[in-house]
Structure formats: C-alpha cells, structure tokens
Residue frames relative to the residue before (quaternion, step in Angstrom):
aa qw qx qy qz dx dy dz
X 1.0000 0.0000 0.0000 0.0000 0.00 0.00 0.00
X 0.5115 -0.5830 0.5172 0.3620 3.53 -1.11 0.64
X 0.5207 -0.6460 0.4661 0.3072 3.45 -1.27 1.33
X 0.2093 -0.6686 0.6923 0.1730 3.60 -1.39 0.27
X 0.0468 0.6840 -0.7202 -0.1056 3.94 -1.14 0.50
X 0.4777 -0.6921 0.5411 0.0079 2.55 -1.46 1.36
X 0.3174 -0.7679 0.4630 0.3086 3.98 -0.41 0.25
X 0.7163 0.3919 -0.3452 0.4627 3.35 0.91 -0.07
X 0.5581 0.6530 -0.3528 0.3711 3.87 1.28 0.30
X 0.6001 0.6359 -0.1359 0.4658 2.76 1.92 -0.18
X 0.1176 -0.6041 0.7426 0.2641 3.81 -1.15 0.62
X 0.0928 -0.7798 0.6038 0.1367 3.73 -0.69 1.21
X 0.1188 0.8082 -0.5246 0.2398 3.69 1.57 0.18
X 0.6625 0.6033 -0.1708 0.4097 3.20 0.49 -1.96
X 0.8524 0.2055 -0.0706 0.4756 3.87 0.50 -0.98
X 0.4331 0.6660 -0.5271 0.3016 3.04 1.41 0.45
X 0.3794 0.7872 -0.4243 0.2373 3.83 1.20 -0.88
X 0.3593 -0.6166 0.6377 0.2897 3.73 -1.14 -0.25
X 0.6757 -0.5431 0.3340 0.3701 3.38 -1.37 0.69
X 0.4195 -0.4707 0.6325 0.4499 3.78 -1.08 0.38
X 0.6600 -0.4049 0.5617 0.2915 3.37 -2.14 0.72
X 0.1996 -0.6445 0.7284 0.1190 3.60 -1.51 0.48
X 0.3707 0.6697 -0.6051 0.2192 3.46 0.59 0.22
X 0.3052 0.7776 -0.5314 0.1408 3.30 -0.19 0.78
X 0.2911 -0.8064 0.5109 0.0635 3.94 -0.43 1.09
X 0.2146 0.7975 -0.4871 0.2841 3.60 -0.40 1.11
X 0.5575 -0.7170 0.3196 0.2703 3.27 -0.74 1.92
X 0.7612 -0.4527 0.3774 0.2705 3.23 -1.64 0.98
X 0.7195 0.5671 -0.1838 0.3564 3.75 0.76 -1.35
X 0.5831 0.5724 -0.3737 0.4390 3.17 1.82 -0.76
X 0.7690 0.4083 -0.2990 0.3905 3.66 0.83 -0.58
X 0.3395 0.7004 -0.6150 0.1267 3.84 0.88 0.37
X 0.7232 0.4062 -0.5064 0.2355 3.56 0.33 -1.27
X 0.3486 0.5612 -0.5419 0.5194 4.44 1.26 -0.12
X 0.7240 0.4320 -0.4611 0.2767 3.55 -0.43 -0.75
X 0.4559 0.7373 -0.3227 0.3801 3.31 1.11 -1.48
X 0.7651 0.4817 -0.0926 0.4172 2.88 0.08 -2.39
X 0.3894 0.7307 -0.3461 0.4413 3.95 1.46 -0.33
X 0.9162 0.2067 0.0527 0.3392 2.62 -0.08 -1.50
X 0.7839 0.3532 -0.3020 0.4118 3.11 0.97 -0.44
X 0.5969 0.3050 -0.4301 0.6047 3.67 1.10 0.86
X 0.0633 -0.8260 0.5206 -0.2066 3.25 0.84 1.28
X 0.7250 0.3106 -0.3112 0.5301 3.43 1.24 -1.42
X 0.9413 0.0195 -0.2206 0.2549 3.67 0.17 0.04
X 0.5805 -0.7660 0.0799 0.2645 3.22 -0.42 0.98
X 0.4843 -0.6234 0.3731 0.4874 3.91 -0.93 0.87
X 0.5572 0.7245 -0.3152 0.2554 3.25 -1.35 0.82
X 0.5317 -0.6061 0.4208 0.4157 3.56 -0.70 -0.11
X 0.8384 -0.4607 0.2905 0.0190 3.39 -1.56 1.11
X 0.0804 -0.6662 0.7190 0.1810 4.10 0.19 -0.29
X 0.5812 -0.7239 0.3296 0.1717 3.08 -1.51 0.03
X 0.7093 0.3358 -0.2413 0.5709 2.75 2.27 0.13
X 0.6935 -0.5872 0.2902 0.3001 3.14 -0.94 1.21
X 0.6486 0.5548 -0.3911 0.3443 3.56 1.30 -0.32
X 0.6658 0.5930 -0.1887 0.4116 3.14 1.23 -0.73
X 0.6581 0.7046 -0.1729 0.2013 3.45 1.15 -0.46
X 0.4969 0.4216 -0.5058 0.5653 3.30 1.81 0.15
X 0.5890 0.6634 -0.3636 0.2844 3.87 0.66 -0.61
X 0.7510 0.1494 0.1131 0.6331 3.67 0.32 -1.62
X 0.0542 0.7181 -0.6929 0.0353 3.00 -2.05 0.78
X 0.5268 -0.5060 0.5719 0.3733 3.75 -1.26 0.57
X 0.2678 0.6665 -0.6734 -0.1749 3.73 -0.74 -0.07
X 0.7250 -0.5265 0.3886 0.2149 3.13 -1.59 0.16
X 0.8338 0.0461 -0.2530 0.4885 3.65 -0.19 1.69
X 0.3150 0.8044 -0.3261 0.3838 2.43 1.32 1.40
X 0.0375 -0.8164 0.5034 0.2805 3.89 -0.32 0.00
X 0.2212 -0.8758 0.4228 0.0720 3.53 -0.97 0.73
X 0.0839 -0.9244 0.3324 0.1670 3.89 0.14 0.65
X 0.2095 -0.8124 0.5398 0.0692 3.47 0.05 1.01
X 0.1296 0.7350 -0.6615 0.0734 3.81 -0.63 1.14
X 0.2859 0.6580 -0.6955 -0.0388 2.94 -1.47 -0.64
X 0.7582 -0.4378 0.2332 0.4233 3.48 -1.58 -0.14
X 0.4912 -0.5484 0.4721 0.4850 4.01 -1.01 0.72
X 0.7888 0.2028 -0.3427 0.4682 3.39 -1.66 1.42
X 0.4945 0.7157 -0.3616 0.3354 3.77 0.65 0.16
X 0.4910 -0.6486 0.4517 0.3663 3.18 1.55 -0.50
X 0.1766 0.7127 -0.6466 0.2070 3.77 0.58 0.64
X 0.9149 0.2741 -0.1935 0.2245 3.54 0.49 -1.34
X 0.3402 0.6830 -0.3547 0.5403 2.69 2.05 -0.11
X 0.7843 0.2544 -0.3636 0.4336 3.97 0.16 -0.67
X 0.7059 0.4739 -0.3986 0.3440 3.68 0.60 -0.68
X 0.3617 0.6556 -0.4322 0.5026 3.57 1.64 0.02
X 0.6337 0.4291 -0.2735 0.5827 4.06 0.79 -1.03
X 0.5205 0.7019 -0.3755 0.3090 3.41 0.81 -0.54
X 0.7806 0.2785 0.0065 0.5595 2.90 0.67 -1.99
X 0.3444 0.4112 -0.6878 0.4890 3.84 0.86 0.70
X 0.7703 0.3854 -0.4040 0.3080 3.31 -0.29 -1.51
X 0.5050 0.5391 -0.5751 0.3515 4.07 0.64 -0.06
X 0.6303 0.6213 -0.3158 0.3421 3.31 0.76 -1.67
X 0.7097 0.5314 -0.2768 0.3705 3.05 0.93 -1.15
X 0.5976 0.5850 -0.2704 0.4770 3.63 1.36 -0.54
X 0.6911 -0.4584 0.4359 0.3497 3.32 1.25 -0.99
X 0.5988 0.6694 -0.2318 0.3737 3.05 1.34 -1.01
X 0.4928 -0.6849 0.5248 0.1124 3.62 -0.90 1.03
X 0.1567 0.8967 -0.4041 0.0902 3.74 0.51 0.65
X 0.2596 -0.7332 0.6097 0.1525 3.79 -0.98 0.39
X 0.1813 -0.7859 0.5868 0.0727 3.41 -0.92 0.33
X 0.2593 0.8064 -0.5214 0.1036 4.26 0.05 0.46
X 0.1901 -0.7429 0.5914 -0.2494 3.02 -0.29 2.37
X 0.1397 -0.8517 0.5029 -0.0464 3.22 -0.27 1.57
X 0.5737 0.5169 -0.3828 0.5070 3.44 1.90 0.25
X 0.7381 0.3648 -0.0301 0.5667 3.42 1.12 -0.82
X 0.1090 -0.7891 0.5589 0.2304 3.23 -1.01 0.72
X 0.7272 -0.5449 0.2908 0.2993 3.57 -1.45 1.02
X 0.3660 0.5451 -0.6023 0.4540 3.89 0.76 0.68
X 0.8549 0.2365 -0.1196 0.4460 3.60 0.52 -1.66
X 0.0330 0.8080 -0.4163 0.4156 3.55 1.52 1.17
X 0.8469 0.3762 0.2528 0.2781 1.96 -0.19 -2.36
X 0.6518 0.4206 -0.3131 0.5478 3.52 1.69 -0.44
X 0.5421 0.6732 -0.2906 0.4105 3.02 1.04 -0.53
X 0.5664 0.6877 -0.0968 0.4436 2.98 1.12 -1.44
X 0.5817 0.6143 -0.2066 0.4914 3.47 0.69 -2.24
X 0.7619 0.5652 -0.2222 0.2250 3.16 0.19 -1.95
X 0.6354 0.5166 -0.1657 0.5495 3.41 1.05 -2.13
X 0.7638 0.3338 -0.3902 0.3911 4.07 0.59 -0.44
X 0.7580 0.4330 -0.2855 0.3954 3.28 1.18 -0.27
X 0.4999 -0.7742 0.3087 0.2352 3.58 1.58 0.40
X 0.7364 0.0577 -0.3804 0.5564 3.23 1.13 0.87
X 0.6054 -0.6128 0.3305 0.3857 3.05 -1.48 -0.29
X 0.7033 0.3172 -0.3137 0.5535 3.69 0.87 1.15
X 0.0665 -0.7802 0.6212 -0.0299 3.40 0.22 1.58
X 0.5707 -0.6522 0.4412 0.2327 3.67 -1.37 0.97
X 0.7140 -0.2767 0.3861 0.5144 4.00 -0.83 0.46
X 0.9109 0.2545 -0.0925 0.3115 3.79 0.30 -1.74
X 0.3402 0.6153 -0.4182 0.5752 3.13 1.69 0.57
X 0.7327 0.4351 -0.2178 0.4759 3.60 0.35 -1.77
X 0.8648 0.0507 -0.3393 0.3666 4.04 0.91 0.34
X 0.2585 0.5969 -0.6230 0.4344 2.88 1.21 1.34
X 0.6005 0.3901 -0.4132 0.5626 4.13 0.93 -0.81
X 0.7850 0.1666 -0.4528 0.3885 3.61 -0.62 -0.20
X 0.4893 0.3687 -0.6790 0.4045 3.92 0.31 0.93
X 0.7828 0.3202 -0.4348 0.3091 3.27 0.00 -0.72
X 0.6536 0.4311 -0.5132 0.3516 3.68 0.34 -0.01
X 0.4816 0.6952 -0.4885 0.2145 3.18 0.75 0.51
X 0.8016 0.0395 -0.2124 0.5575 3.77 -0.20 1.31
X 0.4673 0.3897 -0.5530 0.5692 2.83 1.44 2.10
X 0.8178 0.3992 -0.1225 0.3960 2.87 0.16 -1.12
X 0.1752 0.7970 -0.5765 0.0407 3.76 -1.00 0.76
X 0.0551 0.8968 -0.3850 -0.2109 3.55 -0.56 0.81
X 0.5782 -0.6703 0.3418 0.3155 4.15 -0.90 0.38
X 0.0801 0.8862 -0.4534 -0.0506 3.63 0.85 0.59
X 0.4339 0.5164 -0.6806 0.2860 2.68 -1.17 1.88
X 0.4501 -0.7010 0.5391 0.1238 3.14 -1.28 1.40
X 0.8011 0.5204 -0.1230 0.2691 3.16 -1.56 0.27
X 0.7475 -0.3507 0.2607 0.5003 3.78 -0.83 -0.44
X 0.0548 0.8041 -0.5920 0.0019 3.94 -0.57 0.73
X 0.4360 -0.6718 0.5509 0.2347 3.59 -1.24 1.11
X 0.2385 -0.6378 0.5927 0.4302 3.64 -0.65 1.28
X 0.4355 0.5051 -0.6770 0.3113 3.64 -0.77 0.09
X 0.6043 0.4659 -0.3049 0.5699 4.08 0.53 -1.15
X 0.7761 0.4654 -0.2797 0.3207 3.22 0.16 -1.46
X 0.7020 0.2373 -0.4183 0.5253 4.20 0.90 -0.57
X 0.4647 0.6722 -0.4902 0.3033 3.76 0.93 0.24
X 0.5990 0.5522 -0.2486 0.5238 3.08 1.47 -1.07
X 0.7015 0.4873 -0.2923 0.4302 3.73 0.83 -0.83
X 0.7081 0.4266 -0.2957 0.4788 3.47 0.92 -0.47
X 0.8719 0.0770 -0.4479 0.1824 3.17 1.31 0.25
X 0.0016 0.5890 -0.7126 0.3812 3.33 1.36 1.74
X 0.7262 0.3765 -0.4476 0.3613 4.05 -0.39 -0.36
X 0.7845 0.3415 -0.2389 0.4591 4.01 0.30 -1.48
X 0.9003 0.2319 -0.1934 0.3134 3.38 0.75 -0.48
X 0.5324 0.5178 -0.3625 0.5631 3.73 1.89 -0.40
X 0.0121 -0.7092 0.5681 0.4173 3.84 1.10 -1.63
X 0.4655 0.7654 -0.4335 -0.0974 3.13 -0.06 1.16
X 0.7155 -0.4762 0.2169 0.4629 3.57 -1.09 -0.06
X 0.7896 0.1390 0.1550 0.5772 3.24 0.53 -1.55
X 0.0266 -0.8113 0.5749 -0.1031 3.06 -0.93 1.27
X 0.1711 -0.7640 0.6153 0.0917 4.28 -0.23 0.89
X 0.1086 -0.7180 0.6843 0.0662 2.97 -1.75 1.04
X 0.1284 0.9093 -0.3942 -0.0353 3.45 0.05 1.22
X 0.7401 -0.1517 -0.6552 -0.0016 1.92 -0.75 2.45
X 0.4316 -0.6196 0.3245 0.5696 3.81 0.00 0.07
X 0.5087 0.5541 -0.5890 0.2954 3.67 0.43 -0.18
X 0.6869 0.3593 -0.3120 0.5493 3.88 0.87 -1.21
X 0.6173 0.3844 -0.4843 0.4864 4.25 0.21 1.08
X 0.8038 0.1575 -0.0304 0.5729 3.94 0.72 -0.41
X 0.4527 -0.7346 0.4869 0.1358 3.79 -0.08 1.77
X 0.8475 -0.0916 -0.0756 0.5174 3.74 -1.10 0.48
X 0.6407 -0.5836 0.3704 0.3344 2.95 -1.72 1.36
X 0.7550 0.5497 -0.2281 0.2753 3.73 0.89 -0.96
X 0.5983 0.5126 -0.4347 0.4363 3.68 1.54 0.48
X 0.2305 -0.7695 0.5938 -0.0466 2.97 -0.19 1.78
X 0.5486 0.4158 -0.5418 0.4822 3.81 0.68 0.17
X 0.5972 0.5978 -0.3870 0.3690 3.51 0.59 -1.38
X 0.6318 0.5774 -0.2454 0.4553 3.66 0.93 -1.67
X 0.7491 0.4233 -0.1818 0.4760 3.38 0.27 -1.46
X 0.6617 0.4242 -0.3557 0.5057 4.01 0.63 -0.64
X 0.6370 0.5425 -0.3630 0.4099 4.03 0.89 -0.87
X 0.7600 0.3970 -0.2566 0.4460 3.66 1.00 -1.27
X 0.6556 0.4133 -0.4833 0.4072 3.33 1.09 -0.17
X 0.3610 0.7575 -0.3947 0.3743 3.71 0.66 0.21
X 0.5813 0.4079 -0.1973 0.6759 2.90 0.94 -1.59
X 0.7113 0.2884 -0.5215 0.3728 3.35 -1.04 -0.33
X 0.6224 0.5287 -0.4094 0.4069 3.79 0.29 -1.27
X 0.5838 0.5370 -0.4276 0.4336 3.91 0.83 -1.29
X 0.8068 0.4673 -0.2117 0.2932 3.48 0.40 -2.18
X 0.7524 0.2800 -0.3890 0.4519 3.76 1.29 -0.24
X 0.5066 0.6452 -0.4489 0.3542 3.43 1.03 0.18
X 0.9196 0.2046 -0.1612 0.2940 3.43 1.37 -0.62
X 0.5739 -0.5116 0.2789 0.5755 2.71 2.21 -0.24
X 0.6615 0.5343 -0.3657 0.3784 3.40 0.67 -1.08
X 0.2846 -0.5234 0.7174 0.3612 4.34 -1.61 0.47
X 0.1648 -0.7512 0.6380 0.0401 2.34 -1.65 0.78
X 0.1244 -0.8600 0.4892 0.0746 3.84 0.16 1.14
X 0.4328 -0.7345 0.5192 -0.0606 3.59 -0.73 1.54
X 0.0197 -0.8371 0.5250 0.1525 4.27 -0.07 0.50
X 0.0407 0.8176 -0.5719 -0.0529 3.50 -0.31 0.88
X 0.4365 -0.6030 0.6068 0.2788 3.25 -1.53 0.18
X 0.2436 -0.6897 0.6161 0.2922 3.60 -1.53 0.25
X 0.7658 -0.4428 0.2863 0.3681 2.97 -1.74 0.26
X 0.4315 -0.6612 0.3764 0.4848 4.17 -0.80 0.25
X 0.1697 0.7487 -0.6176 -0.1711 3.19 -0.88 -0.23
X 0.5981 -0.5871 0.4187 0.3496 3.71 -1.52 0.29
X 0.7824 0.0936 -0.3410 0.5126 3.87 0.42 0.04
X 0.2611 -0.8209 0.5063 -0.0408 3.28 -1.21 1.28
X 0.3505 0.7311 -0.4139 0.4139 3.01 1.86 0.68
X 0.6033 0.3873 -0.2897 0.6341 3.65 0.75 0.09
X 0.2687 -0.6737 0.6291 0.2797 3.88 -2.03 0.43
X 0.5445 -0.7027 0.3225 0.3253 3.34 -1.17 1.05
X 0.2757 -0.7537 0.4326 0.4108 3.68 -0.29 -0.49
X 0.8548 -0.3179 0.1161 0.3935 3.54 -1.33 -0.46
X 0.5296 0.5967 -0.2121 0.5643 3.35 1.91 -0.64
X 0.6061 0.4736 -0.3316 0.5463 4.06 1.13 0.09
X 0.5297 0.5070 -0.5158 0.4432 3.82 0.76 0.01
X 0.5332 -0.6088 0.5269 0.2596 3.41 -1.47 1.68
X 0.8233 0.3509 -0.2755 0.3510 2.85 -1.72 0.36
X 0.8801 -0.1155 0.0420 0.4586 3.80 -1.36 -0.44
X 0.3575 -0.5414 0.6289 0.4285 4.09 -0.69 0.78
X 0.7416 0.4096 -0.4713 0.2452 4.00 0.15 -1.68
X 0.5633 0.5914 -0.5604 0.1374 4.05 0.63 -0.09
X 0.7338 0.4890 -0.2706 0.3863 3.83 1.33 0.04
X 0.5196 0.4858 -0.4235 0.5609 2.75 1.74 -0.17
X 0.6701 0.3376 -0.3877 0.5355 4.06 0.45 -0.34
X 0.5917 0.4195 -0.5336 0.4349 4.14 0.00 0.02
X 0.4888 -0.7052 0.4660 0.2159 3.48 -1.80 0.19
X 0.7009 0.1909 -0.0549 0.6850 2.94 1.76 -0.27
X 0.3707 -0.7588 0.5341 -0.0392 3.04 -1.37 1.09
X 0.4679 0.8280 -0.3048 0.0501 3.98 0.18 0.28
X 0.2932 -0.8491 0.4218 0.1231 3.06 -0.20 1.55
X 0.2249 -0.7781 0.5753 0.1142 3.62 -0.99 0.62
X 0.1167 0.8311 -0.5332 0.1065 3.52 -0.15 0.83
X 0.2523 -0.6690 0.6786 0.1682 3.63 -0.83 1.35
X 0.3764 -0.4698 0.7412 0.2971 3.45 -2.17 0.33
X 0.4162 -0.7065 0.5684 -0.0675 3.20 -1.15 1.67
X 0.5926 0.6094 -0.2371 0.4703 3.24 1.08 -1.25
X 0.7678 0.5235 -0.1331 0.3446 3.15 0.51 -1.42
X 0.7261 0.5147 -0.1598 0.4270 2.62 0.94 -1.16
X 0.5031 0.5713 -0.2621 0.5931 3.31 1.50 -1.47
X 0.7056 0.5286 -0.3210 0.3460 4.10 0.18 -1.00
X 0.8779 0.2366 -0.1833 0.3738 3.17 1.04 -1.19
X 0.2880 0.7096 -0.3836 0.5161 3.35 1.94 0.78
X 0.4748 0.6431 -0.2342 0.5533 3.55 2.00 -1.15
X 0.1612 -0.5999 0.6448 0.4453 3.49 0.44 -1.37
X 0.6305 0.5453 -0.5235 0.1762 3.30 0.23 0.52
X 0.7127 -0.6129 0.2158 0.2644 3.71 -1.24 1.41
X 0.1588 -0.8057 0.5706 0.0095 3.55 -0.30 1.23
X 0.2949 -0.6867 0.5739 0.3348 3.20 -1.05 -0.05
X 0.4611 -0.7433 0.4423 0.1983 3.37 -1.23 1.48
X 0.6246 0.5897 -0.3200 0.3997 3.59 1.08 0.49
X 0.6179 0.3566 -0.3169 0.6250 3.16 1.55 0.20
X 0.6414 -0.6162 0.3447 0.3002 3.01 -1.33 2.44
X 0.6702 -0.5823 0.4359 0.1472 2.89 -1.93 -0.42
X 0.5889 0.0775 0.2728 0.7568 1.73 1.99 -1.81
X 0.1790 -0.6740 0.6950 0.1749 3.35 -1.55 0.41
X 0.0304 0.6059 -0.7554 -0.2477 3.85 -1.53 -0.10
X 0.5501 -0.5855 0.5943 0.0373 3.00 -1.52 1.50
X 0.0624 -0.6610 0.7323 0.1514 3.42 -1.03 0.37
X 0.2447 -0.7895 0.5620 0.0288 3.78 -0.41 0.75
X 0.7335 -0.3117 0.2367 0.5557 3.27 0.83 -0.81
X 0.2453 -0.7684 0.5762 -0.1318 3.13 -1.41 1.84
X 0.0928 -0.9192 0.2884 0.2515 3.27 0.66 0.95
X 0.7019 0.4312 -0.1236 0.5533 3.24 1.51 -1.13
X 0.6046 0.5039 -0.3149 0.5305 3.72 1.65 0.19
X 0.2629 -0.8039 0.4546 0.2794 3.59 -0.75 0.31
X 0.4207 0.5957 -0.4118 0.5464 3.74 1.04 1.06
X 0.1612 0.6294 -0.7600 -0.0162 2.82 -1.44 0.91
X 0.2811 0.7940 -0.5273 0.1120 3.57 -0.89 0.34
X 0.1499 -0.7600 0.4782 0.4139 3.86 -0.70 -0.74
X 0.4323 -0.6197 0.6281 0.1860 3.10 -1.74 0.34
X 0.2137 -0.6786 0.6558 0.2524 3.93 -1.50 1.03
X 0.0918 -0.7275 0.6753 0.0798 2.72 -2.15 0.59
X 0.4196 -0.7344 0.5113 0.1523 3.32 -1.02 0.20
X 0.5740 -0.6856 0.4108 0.1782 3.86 -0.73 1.11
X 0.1507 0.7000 -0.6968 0.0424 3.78 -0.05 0.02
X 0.6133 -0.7248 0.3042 -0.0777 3.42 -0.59 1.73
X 0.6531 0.6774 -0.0156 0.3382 2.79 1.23 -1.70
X 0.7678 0.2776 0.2621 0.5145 2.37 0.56 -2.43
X 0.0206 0.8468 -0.4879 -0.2108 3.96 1.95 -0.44
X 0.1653 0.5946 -0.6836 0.3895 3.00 0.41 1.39
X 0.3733 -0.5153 0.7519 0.1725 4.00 -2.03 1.06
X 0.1944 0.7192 -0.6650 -0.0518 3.57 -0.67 0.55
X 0.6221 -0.6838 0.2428 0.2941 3.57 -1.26 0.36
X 0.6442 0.3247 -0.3520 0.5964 3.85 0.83 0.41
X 0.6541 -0.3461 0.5369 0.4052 3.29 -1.90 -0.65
X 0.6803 0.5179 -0.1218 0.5041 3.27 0.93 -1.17
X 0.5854 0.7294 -0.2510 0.2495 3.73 0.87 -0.71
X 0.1959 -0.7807 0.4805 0.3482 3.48 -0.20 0.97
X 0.6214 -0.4763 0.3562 0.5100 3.39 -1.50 -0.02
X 0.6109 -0.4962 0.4379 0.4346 4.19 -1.36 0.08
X 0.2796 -0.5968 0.7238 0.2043 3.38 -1.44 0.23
X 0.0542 -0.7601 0.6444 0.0635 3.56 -0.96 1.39
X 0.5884 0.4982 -0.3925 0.5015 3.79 0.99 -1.42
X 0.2102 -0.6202 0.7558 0.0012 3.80 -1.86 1.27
C-alpha cells in the first residue's frame, strides 16, 4: 500500500532546523569526469522521464531541482502531474505526494484510475496498484492551510528518513497565506531550491496563474499569481493549459476536429536543459490519463 504520514506521528522538532551551508570551494579538475558525462548525452537529457515518449529527447526531471507547474485554476495541473508521478514510479523513483486540496483516499483513486485506463478498475486491479506502489509511492495527509516552516520540515524528512526522489507540493497557495506576500512567496521558493540542492530530492511546486477572461490562449511564465521572483528562482517552468473551446464545443454537440490537442504542457523554462517549447496532448476521459495523439491509447504503468 502507498505509505501515508501522518502530522501528528511525528517529532517534526528534528526537521524544523535550516539547511547546513553548502559553501563549499573545490578545484575545477575535480569535476571533469561530469563534464564528459555533459556532453556526451548531449542528445538526451540527465534525468528522469515525462511520460510521453514525445517529449523525451527535450525535457527531463533532474535531481535538485525545483519545478513549477501552473497554469489556469481547472486546467488540469493536478490531474497531469498525478501521470507524472505514475510515470516516476514507473522509473523506480521513490516519490511523495502532499495535496493540501485533496485528501490521499481520492489521490489515490484518481490515480488507480489513470493506471488502469478506464474509469472503473476491478477489486484486482485496485490491489495489484497499491502493491506496486509500494516503495514508490508516499502520501502527506493533511488538508488545508500548512505553515511552510512544517512544510520544509516535512521535506527534509521525505529526504533523511523516506530517501526520497520526488516530492509534490500541491499547492503553494496552501504553504504562504494571501496571494500578495511576495516576500513570504519569494522566501518559501527559495527554500525549496536550497532543500532540492542540498539533498538531491525534485521538488515539484503547484501554482496557479493569474485570471483572466479569454482562455483561448496558454499563459506563460510571466502569468503565475503573485511574486515575478518565483520563476526567476525555480528551474523549471510548466504550464498546463486545456483547450476549453473545444472541449466546451463538443459538450455543445458541436463538430470539432479530433486533431486539435486538448491540451498543451508548456515548457516555459528549462534551466539546466537547452529546450524550451510545448508539447500536444489529447484527453482520454475514461482513464484521465494526457496521452500523446487523438488516436493514442492511454499508458500502461502497473507491471
């Protein structure tokens, strides 16, 4: 079964501390055999995977990194970064999930649902997924408002004591009170980065963009509410934007054309990657699974 932490099982005393300094100075010569390793997988990047095969010479998860995933509210932010972290599991990867809108029963169905490709997985499906997420999958259950103090306490220990890889805060609005404390904002995300190179672990961040009245277009990195400095201090940038229209048209009964996406994810900005671009995808209802054509079945993650 996917782990559950509990906030009150915890002495978070222990993780309340700040990071030790990295100031650490060290000759140029020590890092050649990394360079090497640079360049010659030039064609694909170091790192974890996306889940679709289009996307993989382009973008990558790397380790100590911090990623922000926004887009507009109802767009599906958590719905894709859920597929996200199947496709980690699927890599191996040791992940945490801490969804302060949602508590981890309907996670986790949700979840069930996207690995089993429709929208009514059988009794023996639902415990074939919670074996295999076992020593992946782990979630933080607590609803609601969360002091970032708690919140990098929690992150340090998903690192010293879970080791894990990947870890989701969904969302910064429920870690740093009103949209307008941009110190609060700006002091919380730099944390995270300090946490994500101090220990290795990505760390994926849910923001919201800004409203606006025509949603027929995806925002970019300069539409996320609140502080400008939270994109300029994250390593990644990805914007999730659903066609509305389309959708809205063919809810209408009126005739769409099944070749225009649903949806796009935006790369916005890759700092340590040298791509920026987006990628369509296409909805498969059922199974809310993004998959990559019109035609495209949904992925298979559970082995």
């Amino acid at each position: 079964m996917a782990g559950v932490i509990e906030p009150d099982d915890i002495d978070w005393s222990r993780y309340m501390r700040d990071s030790e300094p990295a100031a650490k100075v060290k000759p140029a010569s020590l890092y050649a055999e990394l360079v090497r390793e640079h360049f010659t997988r030039r064609d694909k990047p170091a790192g974890m995977l996306l889940p679709w095969a289009k996307t993989h010479g382009d973008v990558a998860l790397r380790p100590g990194e911090v990623s922000a995933w926004a887009g507009i509210n109802g767009h599906g932010k958590s719905i894709m970064l859920g597929q996200v972290v199947l496709g980690l599991m699927a890599q191996q990867q040791r992940c945490c999930i801490a969804s302060f809108e949602m508590k981890p029963v309907l996670t986790l169905a949700r979840m069930c649902r996207q690995s089993s490709g429709g929208n009514a997985p059988s009794v023996e499906f639902i415990g074939r997924f919670h074996g295999w997420t076992d020593g992946r999958l782990w979630l933080y259950d607590q609803q609601g408002q969360v002091d970032p103090l708690r919140m990098l306490a929690v992150l340090r220990y998903c690192h010293e004591t879970l080791r894990m890889q990947h870890v989701v805060i969904d969302s910064l609005m429920k870690c740093v009170r009103g949209e307008d404390d941009y110190n609060g904002q700006k002091d919380f995300i730099d944390a995270l980065t300090s946490i994500a190179r101090d220990t290795g672990m990505h760390i994926h961040i849910v923001h919201h963009s800004k409203k606006r009245e025509d949603e027929s277009r995806a925002p970019g990195k300069f539409d996320l509410k609140g502080s400008g400095s939270i994109s300029d201090q994250v390593d990644n940038v990805f914007i999730v934007w659903r066609n509305k229209k389309k959708q809205f048209d063919a809810q209408a009964g009126i005739e769409v054309d099944p070749d225009q996406p649903d949806a796009l994810l935006v790369c916005e900005k890759q700092r340590n990657g040298e791509w920026e671009g987006r990628f369509a995808l296409w909805y498969h209802a059922p199974s809310q699974q993004f998959v990559a054509g019109s035609n495209a079945r949904p992925l298979e993650f559970v082995v």
